[in-house]
Structure formats: C-alpha cells, structure tokens
C-alpha positions as CSV (number, residue, x, y, z in Angstrom):
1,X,123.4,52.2,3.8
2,X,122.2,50.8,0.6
3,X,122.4,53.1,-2.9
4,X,119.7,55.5,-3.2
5,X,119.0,55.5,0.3
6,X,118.7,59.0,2.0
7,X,120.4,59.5,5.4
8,X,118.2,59.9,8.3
9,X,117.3,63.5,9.0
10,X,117.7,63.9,13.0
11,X,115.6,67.3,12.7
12,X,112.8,66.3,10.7
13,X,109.9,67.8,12.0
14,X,107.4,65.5,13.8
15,X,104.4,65.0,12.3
16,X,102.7,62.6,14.6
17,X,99.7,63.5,15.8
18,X,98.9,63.5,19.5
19,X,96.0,63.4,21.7
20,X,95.1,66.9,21.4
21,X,95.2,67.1,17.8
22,X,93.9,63.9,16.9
23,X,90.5,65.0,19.1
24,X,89.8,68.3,17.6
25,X,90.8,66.8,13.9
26,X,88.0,64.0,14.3
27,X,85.8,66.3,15.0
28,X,86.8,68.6,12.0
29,X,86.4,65.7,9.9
30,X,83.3,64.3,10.9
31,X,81.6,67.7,11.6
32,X,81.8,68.7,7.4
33,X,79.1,66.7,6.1
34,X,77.2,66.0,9.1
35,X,73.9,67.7,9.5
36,X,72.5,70.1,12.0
37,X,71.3,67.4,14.5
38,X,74.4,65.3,14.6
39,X,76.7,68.2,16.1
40,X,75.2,68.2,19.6
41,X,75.9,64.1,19.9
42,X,79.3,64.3,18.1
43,X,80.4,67.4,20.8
44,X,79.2,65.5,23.8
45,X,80.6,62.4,22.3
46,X,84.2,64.2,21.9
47,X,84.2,65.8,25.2
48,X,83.5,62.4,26.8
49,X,87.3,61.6,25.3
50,X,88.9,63.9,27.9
51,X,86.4,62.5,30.5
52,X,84.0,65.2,30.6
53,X,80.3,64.7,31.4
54,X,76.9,66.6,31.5
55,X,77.5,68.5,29.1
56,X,75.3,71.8,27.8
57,X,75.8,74.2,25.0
58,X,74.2,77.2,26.2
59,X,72.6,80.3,23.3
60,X,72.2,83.9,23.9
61,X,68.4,84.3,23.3
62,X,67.2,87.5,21.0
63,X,66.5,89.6,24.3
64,X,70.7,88.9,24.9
65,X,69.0,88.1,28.6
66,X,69.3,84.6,28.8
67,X,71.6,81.9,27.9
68,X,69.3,78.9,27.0
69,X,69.9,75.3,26.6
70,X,70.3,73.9,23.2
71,X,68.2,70.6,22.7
72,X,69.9,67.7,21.8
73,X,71.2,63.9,22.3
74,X,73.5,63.6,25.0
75,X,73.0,67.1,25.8
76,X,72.5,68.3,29.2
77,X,69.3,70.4,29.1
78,X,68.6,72.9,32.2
79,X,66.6,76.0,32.9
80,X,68.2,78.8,30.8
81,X,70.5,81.0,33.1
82,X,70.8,84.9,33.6
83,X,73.2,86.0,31.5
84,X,73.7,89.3,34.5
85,X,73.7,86.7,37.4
86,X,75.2,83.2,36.6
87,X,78.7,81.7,36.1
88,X,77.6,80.8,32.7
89,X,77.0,84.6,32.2
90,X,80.0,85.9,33.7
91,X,82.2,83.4,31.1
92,X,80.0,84.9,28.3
93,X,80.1,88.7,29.2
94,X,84.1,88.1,29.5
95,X,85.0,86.0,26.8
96,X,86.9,83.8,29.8
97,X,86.6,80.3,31.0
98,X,84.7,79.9,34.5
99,X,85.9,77.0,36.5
100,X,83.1,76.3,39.3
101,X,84.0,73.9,41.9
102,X,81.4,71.6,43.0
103,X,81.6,67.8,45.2
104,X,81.5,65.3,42.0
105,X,84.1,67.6,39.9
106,X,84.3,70.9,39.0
107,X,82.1,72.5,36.5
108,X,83.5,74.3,33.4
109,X,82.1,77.1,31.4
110,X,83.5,78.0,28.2
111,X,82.8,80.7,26.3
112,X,82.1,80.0,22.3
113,X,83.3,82.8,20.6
114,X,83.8,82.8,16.5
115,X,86.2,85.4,15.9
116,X,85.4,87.9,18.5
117,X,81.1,87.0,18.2
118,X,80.0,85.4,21.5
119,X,77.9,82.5,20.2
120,X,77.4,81.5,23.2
121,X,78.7,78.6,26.0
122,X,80.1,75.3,26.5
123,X,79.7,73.9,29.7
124,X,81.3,70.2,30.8
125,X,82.2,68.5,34.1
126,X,85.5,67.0,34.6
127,X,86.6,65.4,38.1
128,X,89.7,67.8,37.8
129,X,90.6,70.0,35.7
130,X,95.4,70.8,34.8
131,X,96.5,73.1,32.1
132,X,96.6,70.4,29.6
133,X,93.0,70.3,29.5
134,X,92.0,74.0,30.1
135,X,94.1,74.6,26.4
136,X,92.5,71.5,24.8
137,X,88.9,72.7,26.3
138,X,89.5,76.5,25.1
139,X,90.3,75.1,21.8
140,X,87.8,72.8,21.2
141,X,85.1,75.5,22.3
142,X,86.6,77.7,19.5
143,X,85.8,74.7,17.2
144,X,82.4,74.5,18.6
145,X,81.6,77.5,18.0
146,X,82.6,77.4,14.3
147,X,80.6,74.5,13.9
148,X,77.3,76.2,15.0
149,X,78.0,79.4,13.3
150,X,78.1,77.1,10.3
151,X,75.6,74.8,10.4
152,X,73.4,77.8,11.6
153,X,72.6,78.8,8.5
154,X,70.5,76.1,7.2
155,X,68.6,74.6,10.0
156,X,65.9,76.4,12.5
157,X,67.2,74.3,15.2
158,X,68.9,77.1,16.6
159,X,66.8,79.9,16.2
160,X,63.9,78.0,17.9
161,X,66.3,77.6,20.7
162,X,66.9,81.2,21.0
163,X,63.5,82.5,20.4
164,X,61.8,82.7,24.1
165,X,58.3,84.1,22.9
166,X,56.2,84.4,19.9
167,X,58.0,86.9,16.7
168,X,56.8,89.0,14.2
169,X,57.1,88.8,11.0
170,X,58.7,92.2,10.8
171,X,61.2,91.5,13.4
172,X,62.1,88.0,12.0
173,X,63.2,90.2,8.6
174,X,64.8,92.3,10.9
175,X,66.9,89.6,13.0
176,X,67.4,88.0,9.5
177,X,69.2,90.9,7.8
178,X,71.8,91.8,11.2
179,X,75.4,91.6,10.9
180,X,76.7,89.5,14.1
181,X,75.5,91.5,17.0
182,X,79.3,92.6,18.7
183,X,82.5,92.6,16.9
184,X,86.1,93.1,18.1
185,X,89.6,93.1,17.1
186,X,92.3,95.6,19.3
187,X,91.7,98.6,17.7
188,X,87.9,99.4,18.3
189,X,84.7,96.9,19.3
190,X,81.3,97.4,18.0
191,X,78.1,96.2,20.1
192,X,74.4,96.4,19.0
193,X,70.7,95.7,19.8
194,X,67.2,95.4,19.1
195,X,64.2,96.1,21.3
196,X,61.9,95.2,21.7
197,X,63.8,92.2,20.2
198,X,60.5,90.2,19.4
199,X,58.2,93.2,18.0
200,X,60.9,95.3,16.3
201,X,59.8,96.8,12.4
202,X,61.9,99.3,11.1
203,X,64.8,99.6,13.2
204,X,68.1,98.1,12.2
205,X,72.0,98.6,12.0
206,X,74.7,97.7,9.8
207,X,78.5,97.5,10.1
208,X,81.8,96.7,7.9
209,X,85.5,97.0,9.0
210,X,87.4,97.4,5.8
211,X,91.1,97.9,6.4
212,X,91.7,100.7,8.7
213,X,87.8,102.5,8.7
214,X,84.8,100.9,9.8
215,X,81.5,101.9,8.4
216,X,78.3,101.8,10.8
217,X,75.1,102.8,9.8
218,X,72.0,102.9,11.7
219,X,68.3,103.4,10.2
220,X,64.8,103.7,11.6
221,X,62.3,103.8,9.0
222,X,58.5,105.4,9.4
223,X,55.4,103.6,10.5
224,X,55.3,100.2,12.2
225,X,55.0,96.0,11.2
226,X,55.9,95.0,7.9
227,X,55.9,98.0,5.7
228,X,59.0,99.5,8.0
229,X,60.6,96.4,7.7
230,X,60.1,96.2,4.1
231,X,62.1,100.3,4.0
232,X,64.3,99.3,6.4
233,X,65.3,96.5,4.2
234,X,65.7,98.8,0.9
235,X,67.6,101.1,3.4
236,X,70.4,98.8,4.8
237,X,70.6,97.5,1.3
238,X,71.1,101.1,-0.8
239,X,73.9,101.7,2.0
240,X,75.8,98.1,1.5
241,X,75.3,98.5,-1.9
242,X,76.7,102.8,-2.0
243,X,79.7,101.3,1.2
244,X,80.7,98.7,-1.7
245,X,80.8,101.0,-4.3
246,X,83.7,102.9,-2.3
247,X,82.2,106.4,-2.1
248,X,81.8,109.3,0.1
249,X,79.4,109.6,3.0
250,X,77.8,112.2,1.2
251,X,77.3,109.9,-1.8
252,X,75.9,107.2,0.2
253,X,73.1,109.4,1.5
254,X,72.0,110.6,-2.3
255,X,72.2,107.0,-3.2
256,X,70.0,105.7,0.4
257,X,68.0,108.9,-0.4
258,X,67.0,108.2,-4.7
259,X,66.8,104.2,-3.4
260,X,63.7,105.0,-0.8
261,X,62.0,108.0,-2.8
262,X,61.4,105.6,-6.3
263,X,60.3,102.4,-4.0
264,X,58.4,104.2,-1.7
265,X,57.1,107.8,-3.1
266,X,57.4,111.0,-1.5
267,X,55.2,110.0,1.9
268,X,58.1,107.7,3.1
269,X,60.9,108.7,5.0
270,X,63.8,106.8,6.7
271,X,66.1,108.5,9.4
272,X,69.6,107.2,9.6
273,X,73.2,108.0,10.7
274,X,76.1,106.7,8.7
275,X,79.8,106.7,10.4
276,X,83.2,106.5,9.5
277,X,85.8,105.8,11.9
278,X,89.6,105.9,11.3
279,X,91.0,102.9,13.6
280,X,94.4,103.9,13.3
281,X,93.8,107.6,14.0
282,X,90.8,107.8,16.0
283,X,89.3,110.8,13.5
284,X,85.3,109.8,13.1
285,X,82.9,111.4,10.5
286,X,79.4,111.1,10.4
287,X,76.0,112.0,8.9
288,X,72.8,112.8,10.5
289,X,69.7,112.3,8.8
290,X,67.2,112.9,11.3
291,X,68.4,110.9,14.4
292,X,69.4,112.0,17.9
293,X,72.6,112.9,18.0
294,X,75.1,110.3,19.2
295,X,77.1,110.2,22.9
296,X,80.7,110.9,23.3
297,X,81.1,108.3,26.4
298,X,84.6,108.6,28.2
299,X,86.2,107.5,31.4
300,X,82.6,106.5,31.9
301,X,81.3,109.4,32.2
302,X,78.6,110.8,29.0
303,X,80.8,113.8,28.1
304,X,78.3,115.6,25.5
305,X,76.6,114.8,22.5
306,X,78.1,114.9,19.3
307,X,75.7,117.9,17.9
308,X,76.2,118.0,14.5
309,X,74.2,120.0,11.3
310,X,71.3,117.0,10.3
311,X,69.8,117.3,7.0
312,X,66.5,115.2,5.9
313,X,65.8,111.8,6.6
314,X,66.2,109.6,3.7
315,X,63.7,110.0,0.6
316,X,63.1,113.2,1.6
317,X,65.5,114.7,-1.2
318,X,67.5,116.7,1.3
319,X,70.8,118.8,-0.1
320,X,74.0,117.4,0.0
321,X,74.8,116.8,4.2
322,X,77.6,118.1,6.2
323,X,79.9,115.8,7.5
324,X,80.8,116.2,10.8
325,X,84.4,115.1,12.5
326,X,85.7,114.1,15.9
327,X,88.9,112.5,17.0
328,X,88.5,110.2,19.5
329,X,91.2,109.1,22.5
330,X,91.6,105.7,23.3
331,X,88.9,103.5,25.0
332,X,85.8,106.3,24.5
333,X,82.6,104.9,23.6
334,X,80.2,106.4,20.7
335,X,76.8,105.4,21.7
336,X,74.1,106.0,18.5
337,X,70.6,105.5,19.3
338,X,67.1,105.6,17.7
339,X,64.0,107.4,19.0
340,X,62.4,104.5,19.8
341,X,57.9,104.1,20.8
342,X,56.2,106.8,22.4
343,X,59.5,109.2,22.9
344,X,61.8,106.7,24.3
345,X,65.1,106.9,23.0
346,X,66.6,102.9,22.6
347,X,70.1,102.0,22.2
348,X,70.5,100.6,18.9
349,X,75.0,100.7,18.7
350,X,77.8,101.5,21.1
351,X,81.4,101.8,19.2
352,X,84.8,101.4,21.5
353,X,87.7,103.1,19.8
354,X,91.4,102.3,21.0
355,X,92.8,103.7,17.9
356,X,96.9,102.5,17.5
C-alpha cells in the first residue's frame, strides 16, 4: 500500500444507487423546475420504466363524488368513475392499492395520498405485477402526489379538472380559503365538506393540529352569494389570527366577535363553533355561538348531542361563553354541522378521536 493511502473500509456503506432510487430521484430532479403541463408526460414517461402502460391520474371532483381524469400527454383519459362504486374508489376511500386482474395485465390503482390528504389516484397497467414493484409503485404514487399538491398552486389545470359544473363566485372564495379537506395521523382524523359544493356562500371550516390539541372551527355567516362569503372570510381569518395568538376559546370568540361587528355593523351576524380537542387525553372543549349542537357518534351508533349553553353568534356582542367539556373514548366520532337552506341541517366536519 503506497504512503498516504487509506486502507480499504470492508463496511463502508454503499452508496450506489439502484433501480428504484435512481427512478424516483429522476423524477425528483426533473419535476423542480418543470411546469404544471410537463408533470403528466414526465409520470407516464417514468412509469413506462417499470413497464407500465395506460396510465391515468384520477382527481376527487368538489362534489368528493367522482374521481375524474386529469388531461394530459400520454395520459390515459376515461369517463370519471364513482368514487362509491369503482376499484378506483375503493383504493381512494381506503388509502390502499387495488390490483384488478384483467386479460392484457393486471390493472393497478394507487392511491395518491400527501401526508394523510387523499389527492387522489394513480392508475397503470403492468403485465404482472411482484413485491418489488408494488413498493416501488406505492412510492412513486407518494411522489406523485407531492408533485401535484405542489405544482397545484399556480396553475388552473387542476381545478378545471375537478370542477364538474359551472361555480360561483362565492363558492370559489370559499373552496379557495379550505384547509385540505381530511387529515389524519394515529391519534384522531378530521373530515369535512361543502354543499352544495358549487353554490356554497357563507359556510366554511377551519382546522390546525398544534402539538397535542387540535383546533376546529366551523362558521356560517348570514345572508347568501358574495356578501356571506366576504363575513365568512373576516370570520375564518379573526379565528386563525386569535388560534395564532395562543389564547383561550373564550378570547377567540371576543376577538371573531369585535372583527365582524367593526367590518360589518350591528345587522351582521356569523354563527360558529370553535373546538379544542386533547389528542392525548381525549378531553374536548367547545363553544357554541349559535349552531346545532354537535353528535357524539360511538360504536356507530349517534349517542346524544353534545347540548351545551350557546351564547350569540358572532358580532352580536354576546358575554363571555361557557365552555363546555367532554372526554372522549377511543374511535368516537364528533360530527358538527350547519343549518344549512330551508331547515336542512348539512354536515360540514366529522372529528375521529383515538386519543393515546
């Protein structure tokens, strides 16, 4: 061995890339700077690698009914499927893969989940299908569904995709001001929607999951088109703003309450719950300001409402609220709703607590 020379390491680590990696990390790399447009080629491209074909990235349209085709080059473009009564569904309601045998192959559906937001589906033919390739599938949809998240916030592309009929103005300042529509980790899942998904006004939800409590707030603000939307907005601001600021439930409502009176004047009125659940311990604590009381949903059965004291809806200048409490056992289901259009009460958020 000449001087200066280090002696071979026999358990250095190896660094060489193989098949699986080197896939997924061209994508990576080419996916950074290219633009919205691109990403539906550069998938179908990459899947053709592990000799995959007719491929489809499938969207959950804003009636969460449908799953509909994205457009694109070397994109297999269908008839949107049932999201209640297709294989494409079932992968997407269960966050699993779907393997569909057919005579040419066997048809794979993938579900595209960022995190624990269902984005949607991947779906790919391969003549057959080992283990190898159902992790190096389940990892690239991951990736794919990063990559739309991402690029979905500065192109249409995929909104037009997901929009199945004419929107309102209102309701596109609604959809625009949602967190993602279902969040999970172990401890508790959160699940929400709007209806009617295409004429909603001044209807809307919030959530946040800040170490061990997560915040949910729902709001339903007077009157119809764009002036609820416009309160609704100043509503699910003043409480993002109030959550941020670290303070009590109580405080939040003062702070939603002084936010709605100066914009709007004494004629305008927003009714809203606000919750606070303990993940670890189960304990949840809410205010009513005007809304139907929530359901206490366990073993599947609707137990009882959670009655609690209300005071008045927001800019109403309503005394200080009473917070209410109840501990919650593992795998019950809060379901908060609105009044909804000529009486009809509309689900608006369901929580799932499995607190540790």
């Amino acid at each position: 061995m000449a001087a200066g020379e280090r002696p071979a390491d026999t358990g250095a680590v190896d660094r060489s890339e193989g098949f699986g990696e080197r896939l997924l990390g061209v994508l990576l790399d080419r996916a950074h700077e290219m633009p919205p447009q691109l990403i539906a080629p550069l998938i179908a491209e990459e899947v053709a690698r592990v000799g995959g074909r007719d491929v489809s990235i499938l969207l959950q349209d804003y009636a969460q009914l449908l799953l509909v085709p994205l457009p694109g080059r070397r994109l297999t473009v269908g008839r949107p499927e049932l999201i209640s009564d297709s294989h494409a569904g079932t992968a997407f309601l269960y966050g699993a893969p779907v393997e569909v045998p057919q005579d040419d192959g066997v048809r794979m559906y993938l579900p595209l989940l960022d995190g624990s937001d269902q984005v949607g589906v991947l779906a790919l033919t391969l003549d057959t299908v080992d283990d190898d390739d159902r992790r190096l599938l389940r990892r690239l949809a991951g990736l794919v569904a990063d990559m739309l998240v991402t690029k979905h916030s500065y192109t249409d592309q995929f909104f037009l995709a997901r929009r199945r009929e004419p929107m309102s103005l209102a309701a596109e300042i609604q959809w625009s001001l949602l967190p993602s529509l279902a969040m999970s980790v172990p401890q508790v899942a959160v699940a929400g929607i709007l209806e009617p998904a295409y004429r909603v006004a001044g209807d809307s939800f919030d959530y946040a999951l800040n170490e061990d409590i997560l915040h949910v707030a729902m709001v339903d603000a007077m009157g119809h088109g764009l002036d609820a939307a416009t309160m609704a907005t100043v509503a699910i601001g003043a409480y993002r703003h109030a959550r941020r600021a670290e303070i009590g439930l109580s405080e939040i409502y003062a702070f939603m309450d002084r936010a709605i009176a100066e914009q709007f004047g004494p004629d305008h009125f927003v009714t809203a719950q606000m919750m606070r659940l303990n993940i670890t311990t189960g304990h949840l604590q809410w205010v009513n300001a005007g809304h139907p009381a929530p359901l206490l949903i366990r073993n599947g059965q609707v137990v009882r409402q959670l009655e609690s004291p209300t005071t008045l809806p927001v800019g109403f200048g309503g005394e200080e609220p009473q917070i209410s409490g109840q501990m919650l056992q593992r795998g019950d289901r809060v379901l908060c709703q609105d009044h909804g259009g000529h009486g009809r009460r509309r689900p608006r958020a369901v929580l799932k607590s499995d607190p540790a």
